[in-house]
C-alpha positions in Angstrom: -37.4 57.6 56.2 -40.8 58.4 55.4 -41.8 59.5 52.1 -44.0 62.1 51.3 -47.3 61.0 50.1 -48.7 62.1 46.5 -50.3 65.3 47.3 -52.6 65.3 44.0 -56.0 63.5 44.1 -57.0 59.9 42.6 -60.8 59.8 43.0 -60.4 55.9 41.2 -59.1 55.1 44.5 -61.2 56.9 47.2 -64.5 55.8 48.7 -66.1 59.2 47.8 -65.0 60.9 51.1 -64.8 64.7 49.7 -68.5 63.6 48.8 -69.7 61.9 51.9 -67.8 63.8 54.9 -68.3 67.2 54.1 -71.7 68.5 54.0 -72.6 72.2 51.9 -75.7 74.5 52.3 -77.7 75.4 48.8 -75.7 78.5 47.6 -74.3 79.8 44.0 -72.0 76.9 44.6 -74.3 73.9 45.3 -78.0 73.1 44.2 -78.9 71.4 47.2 -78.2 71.2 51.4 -76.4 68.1 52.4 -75.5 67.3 55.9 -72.1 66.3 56.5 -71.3 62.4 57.1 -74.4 62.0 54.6 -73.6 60.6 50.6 -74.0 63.0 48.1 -77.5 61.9 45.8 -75.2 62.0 43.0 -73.1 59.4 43.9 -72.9 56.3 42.4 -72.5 53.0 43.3 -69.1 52.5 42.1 -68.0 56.0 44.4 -68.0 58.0 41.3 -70.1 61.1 40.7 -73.1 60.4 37.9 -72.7 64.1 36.8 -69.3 64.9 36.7 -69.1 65.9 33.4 -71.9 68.5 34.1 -71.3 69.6 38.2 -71.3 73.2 36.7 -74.4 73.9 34.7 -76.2 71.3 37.3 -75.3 73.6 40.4 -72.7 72.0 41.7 -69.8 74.6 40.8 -68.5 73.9 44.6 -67.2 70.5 43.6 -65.2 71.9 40.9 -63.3 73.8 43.2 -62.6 71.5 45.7 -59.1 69.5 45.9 -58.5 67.1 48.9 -54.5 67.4 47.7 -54.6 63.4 47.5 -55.5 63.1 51.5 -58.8 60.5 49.9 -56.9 57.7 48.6 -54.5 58.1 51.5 -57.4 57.2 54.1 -59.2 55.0 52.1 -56.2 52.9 51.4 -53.5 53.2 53.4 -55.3 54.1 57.0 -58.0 52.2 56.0 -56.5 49.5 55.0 -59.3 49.6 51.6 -62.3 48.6 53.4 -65.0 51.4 52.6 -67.5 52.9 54.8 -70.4 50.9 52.9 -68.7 48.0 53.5 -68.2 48.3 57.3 -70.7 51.1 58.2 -69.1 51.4 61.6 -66.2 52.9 60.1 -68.4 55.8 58.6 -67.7 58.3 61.5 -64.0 57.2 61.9 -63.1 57.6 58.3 -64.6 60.9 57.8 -63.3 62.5 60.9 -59.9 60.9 59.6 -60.0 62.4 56.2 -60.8 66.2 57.4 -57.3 66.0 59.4 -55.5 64.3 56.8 -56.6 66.6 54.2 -55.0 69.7 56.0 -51.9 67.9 56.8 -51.3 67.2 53.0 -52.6 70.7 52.4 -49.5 72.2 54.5 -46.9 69.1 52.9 -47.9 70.9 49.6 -47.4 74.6 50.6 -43.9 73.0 52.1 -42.7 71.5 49.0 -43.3 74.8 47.0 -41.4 76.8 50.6 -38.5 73.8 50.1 -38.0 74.7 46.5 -38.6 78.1 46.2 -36.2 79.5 49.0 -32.5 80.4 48.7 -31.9 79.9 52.1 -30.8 76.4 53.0 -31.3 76.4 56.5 -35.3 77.3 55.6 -35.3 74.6 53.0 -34.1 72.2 55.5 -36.3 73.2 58.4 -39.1 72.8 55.3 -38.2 69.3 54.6 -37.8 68.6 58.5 -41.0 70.1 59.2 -42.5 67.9 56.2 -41.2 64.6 57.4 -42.9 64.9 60.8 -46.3 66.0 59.0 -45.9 62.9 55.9 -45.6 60.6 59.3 -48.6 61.6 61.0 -50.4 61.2 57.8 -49.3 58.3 57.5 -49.5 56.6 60.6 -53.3 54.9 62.1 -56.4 56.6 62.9 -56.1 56.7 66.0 -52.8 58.9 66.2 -53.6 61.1 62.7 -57.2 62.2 65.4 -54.8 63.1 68.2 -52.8 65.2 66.3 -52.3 69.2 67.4 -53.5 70.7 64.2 -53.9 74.2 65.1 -49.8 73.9 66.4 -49.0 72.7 63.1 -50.8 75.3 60.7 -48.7 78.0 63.2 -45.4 75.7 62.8 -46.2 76.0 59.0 -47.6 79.4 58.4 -44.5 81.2 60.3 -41.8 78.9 57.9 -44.2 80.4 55.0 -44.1 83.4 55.6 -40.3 83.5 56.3 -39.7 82.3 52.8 -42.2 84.3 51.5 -40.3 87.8 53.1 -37.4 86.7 51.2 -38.7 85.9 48.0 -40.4 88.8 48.1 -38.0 91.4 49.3 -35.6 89.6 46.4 -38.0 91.1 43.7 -39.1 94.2 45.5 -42.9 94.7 45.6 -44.0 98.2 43.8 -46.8 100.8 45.1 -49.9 99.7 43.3 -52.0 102.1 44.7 -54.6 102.7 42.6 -58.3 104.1 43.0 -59.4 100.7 43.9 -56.3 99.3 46.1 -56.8 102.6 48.5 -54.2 103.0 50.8 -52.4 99.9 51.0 -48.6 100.7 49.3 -45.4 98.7 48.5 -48.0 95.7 47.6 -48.9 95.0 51.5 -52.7 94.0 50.8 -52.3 91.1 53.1 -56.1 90.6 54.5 -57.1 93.6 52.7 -61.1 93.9 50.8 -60.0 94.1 47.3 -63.0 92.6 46.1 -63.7 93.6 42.6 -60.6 95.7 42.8 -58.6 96.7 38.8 -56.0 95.9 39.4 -55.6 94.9 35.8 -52.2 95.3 33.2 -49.7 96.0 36.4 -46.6 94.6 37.6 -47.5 93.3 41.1 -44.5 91.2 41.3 -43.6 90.9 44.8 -46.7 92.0 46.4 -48.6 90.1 49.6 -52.1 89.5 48.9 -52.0 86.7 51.6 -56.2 86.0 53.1 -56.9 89.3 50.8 -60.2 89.3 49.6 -59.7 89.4 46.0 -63.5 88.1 44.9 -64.4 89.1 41.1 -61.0 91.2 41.3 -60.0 92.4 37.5 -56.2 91.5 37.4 -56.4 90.6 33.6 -52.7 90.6 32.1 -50.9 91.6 35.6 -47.7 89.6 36.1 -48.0 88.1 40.0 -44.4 87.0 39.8 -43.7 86.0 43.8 -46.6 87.3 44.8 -47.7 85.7 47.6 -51.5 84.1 47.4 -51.7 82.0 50.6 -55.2 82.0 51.4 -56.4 84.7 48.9 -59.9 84.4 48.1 -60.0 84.3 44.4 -63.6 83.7 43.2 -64.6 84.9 40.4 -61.1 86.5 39.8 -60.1 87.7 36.1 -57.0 85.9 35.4 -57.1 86.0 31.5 -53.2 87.0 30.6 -51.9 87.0 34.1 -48.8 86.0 34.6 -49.2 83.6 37.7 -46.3 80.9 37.0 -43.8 82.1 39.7 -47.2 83.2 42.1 -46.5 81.8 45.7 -48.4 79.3 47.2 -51.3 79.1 44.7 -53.5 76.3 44.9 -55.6 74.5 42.2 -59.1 75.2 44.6 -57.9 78.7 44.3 -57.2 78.7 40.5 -60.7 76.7 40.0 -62.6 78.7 41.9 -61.1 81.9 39.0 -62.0 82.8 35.6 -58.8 82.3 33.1 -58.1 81.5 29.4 -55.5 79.9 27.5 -53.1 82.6 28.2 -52.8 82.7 32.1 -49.9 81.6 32.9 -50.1 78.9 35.7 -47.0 77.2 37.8 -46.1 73.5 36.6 -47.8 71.9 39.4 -51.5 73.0 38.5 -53.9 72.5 36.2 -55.7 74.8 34.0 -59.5 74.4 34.8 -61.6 73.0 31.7 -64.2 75.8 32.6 -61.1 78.6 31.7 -62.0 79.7 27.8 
């Protein structure tokens, strides 16, 4: 039986691959380009970042968002048996191109485990743990067969599980009209996809609501309770979470709750971590 892998990163135990495989363009997120397949210049030599402690006021507020969901100490020492790319430089191209597909596969095992535990139906929380097991093997296995795998049919294998789950978790709370000025004419909380950027949506019961790939940028939903509301894919930069109530949200991610503003009363699930920017 293969067992799912740690789905929370350990950066001790990575050869810097968040830092060397993906590239950024300068932007309010990052101070400088770099090209993908490149070393960040604040690397160091050990694999650890010289200014961690200061990525934010240095630029670098992209980093602080970013979460691999443990897919870096998977590759570097498990697929790569520990053997960094400065090591054996012709492992550079293989190892990075590894790590973007493991990092999506433990992306969906982490949405699954939430789907698993969340549902009342047991027939979805087996095909959940089914449909984990596969994904845990492939992330699991060599290079060669993790750069073969059929990604795309995967995220649609996961994404219509999730969203079963998510209709019945919902539909168990019963999502309100929270049509407001800003919402416009989305009611019974279907904003899925929807522009809500900048949106009040402040001191209301949203409980049940879908807000899945909604735009919710700079969105004011200070003190709101998001009980079962589902947040796959929201965009929530620059969000107002101070006082929400976010500890029964679906499918929120610690990227997503980085990427927000909070304080010490948002309420967060048990998996995630409040951000040490949050005041």
């Amino acid at each position: 039986m293969t067992l799912s892998p740690t789905l929370s990163p350990d950066c001790s135990n990575c050869f810097a691959l968040c830092c060397t495989a993906l590239g950024f363009a300068r932007s309010a997120d990052f101070a400088i380009d770099k090209p993908a397949a490149t070393p960040c210049p604040n690397m160091a030599a050990d694999f650890s970042c010289a200014i961690h402690q200061r990525l934010r006021p240095r630029g670098f507020r992209g980093c602080t968002v970013f979460d691999c969901f443990g897919a870096g100490q998977v590759v570097s020492q498990q697929t790569f048996g520990g053997t960094s790319w400065k090591e054996s430089p012709s492992l550079g191209q293989s190892m990075f191109a590894v790590f973007k597909v493991v990092r999506q596969l433990h992306e969906m095992l982490w949405y699954l485990v939430e789907a698993r535990q969340r549902t009342f139906d047991p027939d979805l929380a087996m095909a959940a743990e089914s449909l984990s097991g596969r994904i845990a093997a492939i992330a699991q296995g060599d290079a060669t067969a993790i750069l073969d795998t059929d990604v795309e049919t995967l995220h649609m294998e996961v994404r219509v599980l999730l969203m079963e789950v998510s209709e019945e978790l919902r539909a168990s709370y019963g999502a309100e009209d929270t049509q407001t000025h800003d919402v416009g004419a989305h009611r019974n909380g279907e904003h899925s996809g929807a522009d809500l950027m900048g949106a009040d949506l402040a001191n209301q019961r949203l409980c049940g609501s879908n807000f899945r790939s909604a735009y919710l940028i700079g969105a004011n939903l200070r003190n709101s309770d998001l009980t079962t509301a589902d947040l796959l894919g929201a965009d929530l930069r620059g969000a107002q979470l101070h006082g929400a109530d976010l500890s029964k949200a679906l499918y929120l991610t610690q990227p997503q709750v980085n990427a927000a503003e909070g304080n010490p009363a948002t309420l967060l699930p048990h998996r995630l971590t409040r951000p040490d920017h949050w005041r």
